[in-house]
C-alpha positions in Angstrom: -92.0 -49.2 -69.5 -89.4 -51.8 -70.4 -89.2 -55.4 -69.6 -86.9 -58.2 -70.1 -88.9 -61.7 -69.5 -87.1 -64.6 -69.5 -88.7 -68.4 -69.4 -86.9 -69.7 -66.3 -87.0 -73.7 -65.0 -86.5 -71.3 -61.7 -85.2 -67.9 -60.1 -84.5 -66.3 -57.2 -83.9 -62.9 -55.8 -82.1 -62.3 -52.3 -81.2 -58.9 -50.1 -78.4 -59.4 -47.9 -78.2 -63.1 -48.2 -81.7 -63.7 -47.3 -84.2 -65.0 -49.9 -87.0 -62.2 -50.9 -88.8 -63.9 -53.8 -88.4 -67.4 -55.4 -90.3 -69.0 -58.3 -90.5 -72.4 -60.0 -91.5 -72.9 -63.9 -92.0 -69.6 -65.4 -90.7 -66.1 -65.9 -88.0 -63.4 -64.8 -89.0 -60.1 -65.6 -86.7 -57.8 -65.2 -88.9 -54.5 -64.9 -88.0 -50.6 -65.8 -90.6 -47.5 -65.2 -89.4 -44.7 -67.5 -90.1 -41.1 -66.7 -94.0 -40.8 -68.0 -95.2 -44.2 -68.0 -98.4 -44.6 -67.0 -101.2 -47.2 -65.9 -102.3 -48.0 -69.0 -98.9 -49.0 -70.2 -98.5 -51.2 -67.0 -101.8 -52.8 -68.1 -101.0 -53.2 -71.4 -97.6 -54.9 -70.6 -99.3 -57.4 -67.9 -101.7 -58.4 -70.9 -99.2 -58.7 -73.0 -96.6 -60.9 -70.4 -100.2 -63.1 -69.6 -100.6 -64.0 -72.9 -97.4 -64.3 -74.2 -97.0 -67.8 -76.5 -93.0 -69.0 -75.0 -94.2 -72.1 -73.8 -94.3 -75.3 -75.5 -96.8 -77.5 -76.5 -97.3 -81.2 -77.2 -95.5 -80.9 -80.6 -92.5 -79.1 -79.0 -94.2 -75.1 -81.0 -94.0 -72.0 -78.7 -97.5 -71.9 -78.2 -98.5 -72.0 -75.0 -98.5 -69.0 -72.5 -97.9 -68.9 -68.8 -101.1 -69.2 -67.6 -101.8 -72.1 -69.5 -99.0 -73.9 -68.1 -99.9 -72.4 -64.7 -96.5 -70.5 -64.5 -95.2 -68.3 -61.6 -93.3 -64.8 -62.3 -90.4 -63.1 -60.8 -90.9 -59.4 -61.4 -87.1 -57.5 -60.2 -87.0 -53.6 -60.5 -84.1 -52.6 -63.0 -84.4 -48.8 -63.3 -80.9 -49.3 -65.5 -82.7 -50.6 -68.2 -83.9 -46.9 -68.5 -80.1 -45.9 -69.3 -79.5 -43.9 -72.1 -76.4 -44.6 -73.8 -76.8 -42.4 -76.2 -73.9 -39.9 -75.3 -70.3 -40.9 -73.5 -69.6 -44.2 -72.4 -70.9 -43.4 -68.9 -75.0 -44.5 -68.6 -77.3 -41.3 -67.6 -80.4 -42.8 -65.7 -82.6 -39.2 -65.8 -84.9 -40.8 -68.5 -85.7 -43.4 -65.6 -89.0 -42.2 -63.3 -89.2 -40.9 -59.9 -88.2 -43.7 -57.2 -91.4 -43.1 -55.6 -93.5 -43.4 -58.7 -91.7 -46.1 -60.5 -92.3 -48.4 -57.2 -95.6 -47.5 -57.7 -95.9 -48.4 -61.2 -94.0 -51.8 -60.5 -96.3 -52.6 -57.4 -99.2 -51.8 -59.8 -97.5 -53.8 -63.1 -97.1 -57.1 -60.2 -100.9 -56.3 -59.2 -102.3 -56.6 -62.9 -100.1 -59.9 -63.6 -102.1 -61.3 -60.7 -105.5 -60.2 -62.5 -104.4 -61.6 -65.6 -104.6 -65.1 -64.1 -101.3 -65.1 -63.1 -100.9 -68.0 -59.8 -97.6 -66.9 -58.3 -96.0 -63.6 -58.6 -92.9 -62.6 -55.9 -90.9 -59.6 -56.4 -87.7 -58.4 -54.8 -87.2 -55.2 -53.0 -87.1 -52.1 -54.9 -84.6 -49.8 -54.3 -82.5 -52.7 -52.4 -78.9 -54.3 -53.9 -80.0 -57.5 -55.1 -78.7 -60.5 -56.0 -81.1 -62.6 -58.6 -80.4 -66.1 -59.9 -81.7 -67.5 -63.1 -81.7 -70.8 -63.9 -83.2 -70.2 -67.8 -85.0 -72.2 -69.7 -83.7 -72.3 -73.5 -82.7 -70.0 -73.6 -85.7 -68.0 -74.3 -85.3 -64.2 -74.0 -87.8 -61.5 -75.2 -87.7 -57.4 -74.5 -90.5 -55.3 -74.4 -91.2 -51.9 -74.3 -94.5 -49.9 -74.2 -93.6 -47.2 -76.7 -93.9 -49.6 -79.8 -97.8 -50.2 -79.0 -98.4 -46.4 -77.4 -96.1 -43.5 -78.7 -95.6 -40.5 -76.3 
């Protein structure tokens, strides 16, 4: 499972023109379910996200996670961050899972954020074209990706 988190001041994600998921002070998560990943990794990344340290404190130090500030979370399905670029120029997507499991996976991954004191979490629609806007914060960008704490 891969994410992308990004500390946003705001972001928004919209189908057709119409606004499916909107969040103030907190994170973009772009989200990918690879072929194989399980609950446990979804778990595992939620706990992870929840506790994360991006945040500053009263002496301007990344210390302080979302839920301390009482952050909300944008969580956008990306199955392209499942390309593998490893042959051609043109991406191959096969390492990414099953539509039907992935969206499970990501409905489960948005579930556990909300057990891990999360306040606010929207999502887009998976499957859907979407069109997300970030407005971020620092930047401040960090990729993660469930193989480096549980090898297959």
């Amino acid at each position: 499972m891969k994410a992308v988190i990004q500390r946003v001041n705001k972001s928004s994600v919209s189908v057709d023109g119409e606004i499916k998921g909107c969040v103030g002070k907190g994170y973009n998560i772009l989200l990918g379910v690879m072929d194989g990943d399980s609950e446990s990794q979804a778990e595992l990344l939620a706990s992870k996200v929840a506790k994360l340290r991006v945040f500053e404190d009263e002496a301007g130090k990344m210390n302080k996670s979302i839920t301390d500030i009482g952050g909300e979370i944008l969580v956008v399905s990306q199955f392209t961050l499942c390309a593998d670029i490893r042959k051609g120029n043109r991406p191959s997507f096969t390492d990414s899972a099953p539509p039907a499991e992935a969206n499970r996976l990501y409905e489960y991954f948005c579930a556990k954020l909300i057990e891990n004191g999360i306040a606010k979490v929207e999502t887009g629609v998976f499957g859907a074209e979407m069109k997300v806007e970030i407005e971020n914060d620092g930047p401040v960008t960090i990729v993660m990706d469930t193989d480096i704490w549980d090898k297959r």
